[in-house]
C-alpha positions as a Markdown table, in Angstrom:
| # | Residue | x | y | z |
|---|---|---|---|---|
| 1 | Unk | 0.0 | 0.0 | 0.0 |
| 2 | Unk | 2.5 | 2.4 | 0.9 |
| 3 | Unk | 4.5 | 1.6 | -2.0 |
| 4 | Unk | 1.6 | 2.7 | -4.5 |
| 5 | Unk | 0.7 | 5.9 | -2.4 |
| 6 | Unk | 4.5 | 6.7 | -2.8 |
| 7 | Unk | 4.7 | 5.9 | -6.7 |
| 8 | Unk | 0.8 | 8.2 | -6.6 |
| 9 | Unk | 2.9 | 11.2 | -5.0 |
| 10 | Unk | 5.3 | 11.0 | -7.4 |
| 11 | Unk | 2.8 | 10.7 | -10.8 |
| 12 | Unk | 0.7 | 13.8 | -9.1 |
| 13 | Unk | 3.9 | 15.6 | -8.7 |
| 14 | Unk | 4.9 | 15.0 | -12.5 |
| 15 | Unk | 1.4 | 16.3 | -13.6 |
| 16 | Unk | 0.2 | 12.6 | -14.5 |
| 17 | Unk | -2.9 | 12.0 | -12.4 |
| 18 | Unk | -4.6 | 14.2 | -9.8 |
| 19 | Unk | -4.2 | 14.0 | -6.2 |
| 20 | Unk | -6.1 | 10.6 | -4.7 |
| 21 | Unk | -7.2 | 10.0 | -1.2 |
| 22 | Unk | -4.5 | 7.0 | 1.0 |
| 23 | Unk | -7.6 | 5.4 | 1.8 |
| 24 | Unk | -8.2 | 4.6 | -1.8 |
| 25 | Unk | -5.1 | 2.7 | -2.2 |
| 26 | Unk | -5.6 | 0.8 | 0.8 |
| 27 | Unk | -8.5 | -0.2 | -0.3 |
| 28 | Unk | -7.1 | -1.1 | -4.1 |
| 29 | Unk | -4.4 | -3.3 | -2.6 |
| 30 | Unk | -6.9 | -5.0 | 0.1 |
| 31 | Unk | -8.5 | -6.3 | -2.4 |
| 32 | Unk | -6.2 | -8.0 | -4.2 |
| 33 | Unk | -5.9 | -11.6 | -3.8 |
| 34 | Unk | -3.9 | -12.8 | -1.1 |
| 35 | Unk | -2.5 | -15.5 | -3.1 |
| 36 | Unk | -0.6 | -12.9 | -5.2 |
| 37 | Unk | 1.7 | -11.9 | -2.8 |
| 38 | Unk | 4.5 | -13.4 | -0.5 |
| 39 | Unk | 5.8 | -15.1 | -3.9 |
| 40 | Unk | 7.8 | -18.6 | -3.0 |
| 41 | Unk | 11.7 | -18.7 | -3.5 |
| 42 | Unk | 14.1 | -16.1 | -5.0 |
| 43 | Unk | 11.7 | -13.5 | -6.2 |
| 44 | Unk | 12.2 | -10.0 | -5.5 |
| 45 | Unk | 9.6 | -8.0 | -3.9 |
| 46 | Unk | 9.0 | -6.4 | -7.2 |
| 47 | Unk | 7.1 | -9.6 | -8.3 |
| 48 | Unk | 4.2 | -8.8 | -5.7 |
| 49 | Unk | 4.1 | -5.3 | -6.3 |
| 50 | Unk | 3.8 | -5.7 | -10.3 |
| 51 | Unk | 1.0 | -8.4 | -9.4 |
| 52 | Unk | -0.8 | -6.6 | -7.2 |
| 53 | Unk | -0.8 | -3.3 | -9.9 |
| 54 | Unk | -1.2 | -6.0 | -12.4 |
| 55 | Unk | -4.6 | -7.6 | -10.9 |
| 56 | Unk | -6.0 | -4.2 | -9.9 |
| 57 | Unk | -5.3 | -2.8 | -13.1 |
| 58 | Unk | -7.3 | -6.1 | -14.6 |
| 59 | Unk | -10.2 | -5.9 | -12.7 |
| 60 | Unk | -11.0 | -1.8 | -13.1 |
| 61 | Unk | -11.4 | -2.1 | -16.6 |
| 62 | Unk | -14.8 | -0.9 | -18.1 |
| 63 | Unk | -17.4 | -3.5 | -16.9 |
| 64 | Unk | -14.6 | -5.3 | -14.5 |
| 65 | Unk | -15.3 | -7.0 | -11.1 |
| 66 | Unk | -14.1 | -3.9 | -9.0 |
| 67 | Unk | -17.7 | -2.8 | -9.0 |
| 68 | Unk | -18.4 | -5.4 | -6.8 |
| 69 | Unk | -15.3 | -4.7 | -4.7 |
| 70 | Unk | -15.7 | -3.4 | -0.9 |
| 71 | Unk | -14.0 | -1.2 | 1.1 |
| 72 | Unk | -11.8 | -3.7 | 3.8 |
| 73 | Unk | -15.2 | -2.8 | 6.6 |
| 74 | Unk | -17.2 | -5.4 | 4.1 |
| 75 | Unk | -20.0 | -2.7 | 4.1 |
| 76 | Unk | -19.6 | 0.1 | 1.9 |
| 77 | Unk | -18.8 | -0.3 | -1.9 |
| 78 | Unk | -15.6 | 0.7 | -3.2 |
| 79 | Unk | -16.8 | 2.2 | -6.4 |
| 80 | Unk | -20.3 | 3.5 | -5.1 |
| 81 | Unk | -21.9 | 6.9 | -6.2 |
| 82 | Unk | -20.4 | 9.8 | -3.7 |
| 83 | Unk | -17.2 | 7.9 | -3.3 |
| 84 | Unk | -14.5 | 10.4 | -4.0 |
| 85 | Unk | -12.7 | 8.0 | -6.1 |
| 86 | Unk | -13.5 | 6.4 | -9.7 |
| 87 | Unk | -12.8 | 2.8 | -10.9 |
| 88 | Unk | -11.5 | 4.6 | -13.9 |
| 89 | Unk | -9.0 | 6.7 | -11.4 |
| 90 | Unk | -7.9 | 3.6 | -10.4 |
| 91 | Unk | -7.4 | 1.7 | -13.6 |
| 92 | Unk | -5.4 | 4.9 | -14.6 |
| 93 | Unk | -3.2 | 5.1 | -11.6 |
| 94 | Unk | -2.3 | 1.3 | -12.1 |
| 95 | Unk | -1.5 | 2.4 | -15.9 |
| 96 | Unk | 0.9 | 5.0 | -15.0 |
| 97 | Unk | 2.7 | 2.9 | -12.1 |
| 98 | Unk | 3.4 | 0.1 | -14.7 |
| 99 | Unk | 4.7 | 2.9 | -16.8 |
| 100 | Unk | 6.6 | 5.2 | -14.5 |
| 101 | Unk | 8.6 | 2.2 | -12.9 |
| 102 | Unk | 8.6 | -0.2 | -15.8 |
| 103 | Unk | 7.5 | -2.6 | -14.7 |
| 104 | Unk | 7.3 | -5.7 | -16.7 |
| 105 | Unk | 10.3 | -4.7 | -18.9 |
């Protein structure tokens, strides 16, 4: 989590995306699988990170299965109307982390 709010600081400060809320990428990487991190043997943490950008980046896509994601309380729906956050927000701040560390490459 910290990691993405880090990489978000530095895309806001490079004009890239607005400003968005810590909360919202606690709640990104909360829901993300646990089975996609603590990868087995030699793997750097960089694996996790790119899987966790990878599968939230996957599931905000137009008509994806964020919109049935919940904020880590169970009760209130990450990508409900009033939320001060977008699904699209957060399929664009997963884009531009991917690009600005390269990940992948």
């Amino acid at each position: 989590m910290r990691i993405l709010k880090r990489v978000e600081n530095d895309l806001v400060a490079a004009g890239k995306i607005e400003a968005l809320p810590s909360y919202f990428m606690e709640c990104l990487v909360y829901c993300a699988p646990d089975a996609i991190f603590n990868h087995q043997g030699n793997t750097p943490l960089t694996d996790d990170f790119s899987a966790v950008v990878s599968h939230i980046w996957n599931k905000t896509k137009p008509d994806g299965e964020a919109k049935g994601w919940y904020e880590p309380n169970g009760i209130k729906p990450l990508f409900a109307d009033g939320q001060k956050w977008s699904m699209e927000q957060a399929h664009r701040l997963t884009l531009k982390t991917w690009q600005h560390l390269g990940l992948g490459s």
